[in-house]
N, C-alpha and C positions, 0 to 999 in steps of 0.2 A: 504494500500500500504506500499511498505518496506520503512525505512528511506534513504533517498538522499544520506548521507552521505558513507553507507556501497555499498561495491558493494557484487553482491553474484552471483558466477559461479558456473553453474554445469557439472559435468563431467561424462557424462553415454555410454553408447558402449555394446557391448555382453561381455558376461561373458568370462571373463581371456584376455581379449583384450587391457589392459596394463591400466585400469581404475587408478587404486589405485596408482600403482608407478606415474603417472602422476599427478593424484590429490594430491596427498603429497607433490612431489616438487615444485607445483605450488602452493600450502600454505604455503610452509618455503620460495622459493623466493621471495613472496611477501607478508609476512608478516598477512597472513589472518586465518584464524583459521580454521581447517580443520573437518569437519563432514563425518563419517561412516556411512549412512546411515544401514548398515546390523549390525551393534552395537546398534544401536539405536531400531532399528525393535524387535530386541530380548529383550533390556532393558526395553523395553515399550510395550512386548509381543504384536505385533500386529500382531503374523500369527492369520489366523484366520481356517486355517486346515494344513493337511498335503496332499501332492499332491503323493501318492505312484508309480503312473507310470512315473512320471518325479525328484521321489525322492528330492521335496521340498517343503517347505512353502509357500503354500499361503496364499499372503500378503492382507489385504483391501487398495485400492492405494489412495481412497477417505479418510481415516484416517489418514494415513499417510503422504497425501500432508497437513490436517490442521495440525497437529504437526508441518511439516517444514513450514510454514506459519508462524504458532506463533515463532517457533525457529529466523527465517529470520527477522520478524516483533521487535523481541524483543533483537534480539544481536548488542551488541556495538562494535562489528569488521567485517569486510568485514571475508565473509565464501567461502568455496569450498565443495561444498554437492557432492560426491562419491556414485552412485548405478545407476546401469542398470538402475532402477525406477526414476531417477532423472526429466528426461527429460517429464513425468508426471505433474510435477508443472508448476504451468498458468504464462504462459509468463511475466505476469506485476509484479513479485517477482524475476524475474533474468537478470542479467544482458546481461551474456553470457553463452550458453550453447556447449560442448567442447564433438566431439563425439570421440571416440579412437579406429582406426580402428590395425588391425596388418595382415597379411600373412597367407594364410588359414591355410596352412603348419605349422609356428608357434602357431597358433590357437588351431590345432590339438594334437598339442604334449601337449600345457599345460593344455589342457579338458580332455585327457587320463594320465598326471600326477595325475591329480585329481581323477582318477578311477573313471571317470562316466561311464553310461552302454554305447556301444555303441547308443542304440536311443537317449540318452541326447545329445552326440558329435553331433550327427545327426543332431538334432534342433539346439543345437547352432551352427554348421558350415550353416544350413540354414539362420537363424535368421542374419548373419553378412554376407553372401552372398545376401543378399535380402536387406539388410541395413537396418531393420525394426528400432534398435533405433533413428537412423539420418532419417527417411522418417517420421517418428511419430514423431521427434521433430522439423522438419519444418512443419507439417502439422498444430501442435499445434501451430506453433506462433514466434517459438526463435530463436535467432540471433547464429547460429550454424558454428564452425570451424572444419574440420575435423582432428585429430589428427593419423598420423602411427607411430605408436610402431614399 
């Protein structure tokens, strides 16, 4: 189990759903040290392929929760973990889990800023219309706030 003393929040949502900007200010205002998880996935190479019709990395989620285990298990400051994936990690390592919703409309523009294919937009305006991170992180266990960007 994590130490008493740290708190550790995570922050996961669909992709461009205002995850990052939100986890960053909620580690400098309070003072807790912030984790990338998509920094960390590449530093400790943990895709384990490449996913060519949805144009990305997959990830092992089961390797990747014991790395944030040990990270969570082993830091001397209260963390804020950032990734869609977050909400993956077993309940009894977090404190709070923080889901970040925004406006499909807004959604829209910042997944075709990104030039993904139309089918990518597709799944992820589904995937936040379904609420699939927040229904999979209370189904898991965690104590979930919903956040709009």
């Amino acid at each position: 189990m994590k130490k008493k003393n740290n708190i550790t929040i995570i922050v996961t949502g669909s992709v461009c759903s205002g995850k990052t900007t939100f986890a960053k200010k909620l580690a400098e205002d309070n003072g807790f040290n912030y984790l990338d998880v998509s920094k960390l996935i590449k530093n400790k190479r943990m895709m384990d392929s490449y996913d060519k019709k949805r144009d990305c990395y997959v990830v092992d989620v089961r390797k990747l929760n014991n790395v944030l285990v040990n990270i969570i298990k082993n830091s001397k400051h209260s963390l804020v973990i950032d990734s869609h994936l977050s909400h993956y990690l077993n309940p009894k390592y977090v404190d709070i889990c923080f889901v970040t919703k925004t406006d499909l409309k807004t959604l829209k523009k910042r997944l075709t800023k990104r030039k993904y294919s139309k089918e990518k937009i597709r799944e992820n305006l589904d995937a936040d219309i379904f609420d699939v991170c927040y229904n999979e992180a209370v189904h898991i266990g965690h104590k979930v706030i919903v956040i709009s960007n």
